[in-house]
DRENFI-856386 format. One record per residue (C-alpha): residue in three letters; x, y, z. Coordinates in nm, 3 decimals, decimal comma, m for minus. Each point is the difference from the previous one (the first is absolute). Last residue first. Example, Ala and Ser with C-alpha at 12.3 -4.5 7.8 and 13.67 -1.06 7.14 Angstrom:
BEGIN
PT  SER  1,367  m0,106  0,714
PT  ALA  m0,137  m0,344  0,066
This chain:
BEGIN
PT  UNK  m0,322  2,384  m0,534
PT  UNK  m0,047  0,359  m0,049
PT  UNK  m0,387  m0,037  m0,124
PT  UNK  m0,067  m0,183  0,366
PT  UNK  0,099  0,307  0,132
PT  UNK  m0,342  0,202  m0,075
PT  UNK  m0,121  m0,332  0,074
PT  UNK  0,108  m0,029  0,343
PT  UNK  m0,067  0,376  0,115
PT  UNK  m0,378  m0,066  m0,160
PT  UNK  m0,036  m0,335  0,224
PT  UNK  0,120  0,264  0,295
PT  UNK  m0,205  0,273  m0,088
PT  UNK  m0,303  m0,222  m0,020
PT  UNK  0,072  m0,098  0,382
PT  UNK  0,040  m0,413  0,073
PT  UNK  m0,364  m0,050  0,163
PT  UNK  m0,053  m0,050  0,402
PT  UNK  0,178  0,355  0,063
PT  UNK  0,339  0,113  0,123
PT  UNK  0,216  m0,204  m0,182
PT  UNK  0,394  0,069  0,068
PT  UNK  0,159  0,044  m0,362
PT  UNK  0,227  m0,138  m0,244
PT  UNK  m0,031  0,025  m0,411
PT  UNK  0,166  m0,170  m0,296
PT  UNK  0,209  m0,309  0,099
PT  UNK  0,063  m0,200  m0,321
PT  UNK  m0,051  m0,372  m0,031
PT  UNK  0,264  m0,257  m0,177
PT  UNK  m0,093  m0,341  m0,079
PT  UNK  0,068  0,067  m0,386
PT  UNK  m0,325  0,196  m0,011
PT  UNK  m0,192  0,028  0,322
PT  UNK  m0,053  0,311  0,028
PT  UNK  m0,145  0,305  0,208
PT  UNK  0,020  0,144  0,330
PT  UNK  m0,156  0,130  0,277
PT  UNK  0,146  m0,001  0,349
PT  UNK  m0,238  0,086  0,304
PT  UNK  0,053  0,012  0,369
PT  UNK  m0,277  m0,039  0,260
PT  UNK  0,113  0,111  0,338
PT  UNK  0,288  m0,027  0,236
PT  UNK  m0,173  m0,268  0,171
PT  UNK  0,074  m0,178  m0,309
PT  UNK  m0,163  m0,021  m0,326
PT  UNK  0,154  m0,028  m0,350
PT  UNK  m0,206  m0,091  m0,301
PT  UNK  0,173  m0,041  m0,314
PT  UNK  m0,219  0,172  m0,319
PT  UNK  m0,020  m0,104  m0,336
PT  UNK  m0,081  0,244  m0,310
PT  UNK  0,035  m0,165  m0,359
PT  UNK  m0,283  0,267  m0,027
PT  UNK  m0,251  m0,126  0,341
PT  UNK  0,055  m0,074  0,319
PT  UNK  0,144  m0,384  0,035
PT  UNK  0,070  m0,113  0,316
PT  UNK  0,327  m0,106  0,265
PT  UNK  0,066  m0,049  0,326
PT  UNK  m0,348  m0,149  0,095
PT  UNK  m0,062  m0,128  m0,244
PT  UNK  0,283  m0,108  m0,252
PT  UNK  0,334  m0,159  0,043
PT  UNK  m0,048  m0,250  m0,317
PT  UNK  m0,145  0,332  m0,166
PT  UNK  0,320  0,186  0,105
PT  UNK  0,264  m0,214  m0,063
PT  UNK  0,145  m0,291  0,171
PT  UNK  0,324  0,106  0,143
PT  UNK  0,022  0,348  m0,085
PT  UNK  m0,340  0,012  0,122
PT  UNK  0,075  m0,098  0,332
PT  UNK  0,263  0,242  0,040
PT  UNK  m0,197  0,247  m0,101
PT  UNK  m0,234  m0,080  0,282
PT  UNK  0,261  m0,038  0,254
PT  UNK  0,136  0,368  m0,111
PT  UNK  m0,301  0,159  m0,013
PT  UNK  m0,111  m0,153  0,399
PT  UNK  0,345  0,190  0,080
PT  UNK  m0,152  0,329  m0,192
PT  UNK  m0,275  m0,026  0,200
PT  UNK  0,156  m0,021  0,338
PT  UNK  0,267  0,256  m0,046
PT  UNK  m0,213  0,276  m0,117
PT  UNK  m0,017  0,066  m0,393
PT  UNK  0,169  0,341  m0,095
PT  UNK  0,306  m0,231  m0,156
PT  UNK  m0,251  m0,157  m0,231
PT  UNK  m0,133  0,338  m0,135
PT  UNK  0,358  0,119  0,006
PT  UNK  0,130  m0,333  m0,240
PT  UNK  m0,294  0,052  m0,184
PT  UNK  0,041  0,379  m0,116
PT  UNK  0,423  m0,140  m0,066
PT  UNK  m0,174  m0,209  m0,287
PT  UNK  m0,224  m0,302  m0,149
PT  UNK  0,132  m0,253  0,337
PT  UNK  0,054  m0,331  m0,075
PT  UNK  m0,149  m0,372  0,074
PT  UNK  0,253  m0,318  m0,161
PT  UNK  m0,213  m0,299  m0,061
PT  UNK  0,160  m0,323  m0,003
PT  UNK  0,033  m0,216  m0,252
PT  UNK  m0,164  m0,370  0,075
């Protein structure tokens, strides 16, 4: 099985990631660890679901809150980090899906 490789679009990701508290962004890292592993529909729910546009979302949540990492891909086994935030409300924001596909045209 190849392994998937998970990166980060730009330095605007690296920030958004590096804002993330502590406990969140350690629940990111176990999660993308998983899916370099396996991938991310073998990982799936709850880690890991489909939005909408090629858009996929990993779900982080600690006691730190409820992190957020969209991305896109899955060509060649490689995925591409577009968009990190802390989610303040039950749905992922519009803004934010709109953030990730604004980017998604730079991958």
């Amino acid at each position: 099985m190849v392994p998937w490789r998970v990166e980060v679009l730009d330095h605007r990701v690296v920030r958004e990631l590096d804002a993330l508290p502590t406990g969140v962004r350690a629940k990111l890292d176990q999660i993308i660890e998983l899916i370099e592993d396996f991938g991310p529909r073998e990982v799936g729910a709850p880690h890991v679901r489909f939005l909408r546009h090629r858009i996929w979302e990993i779900r982080a949540d600690s006691h730190d809150g409820h992190g957020r990492v969209l991305f896109v891909g899955e060509k060649e086994n490689r995925l591409t980090m577009l968009h990190a935030f802390l989610k303040k409300t039950r749905r992922t924001p519009m803004a934010a899906i709109n953030t990730a596909r604004a980017r998604q045209k730079e991958v």
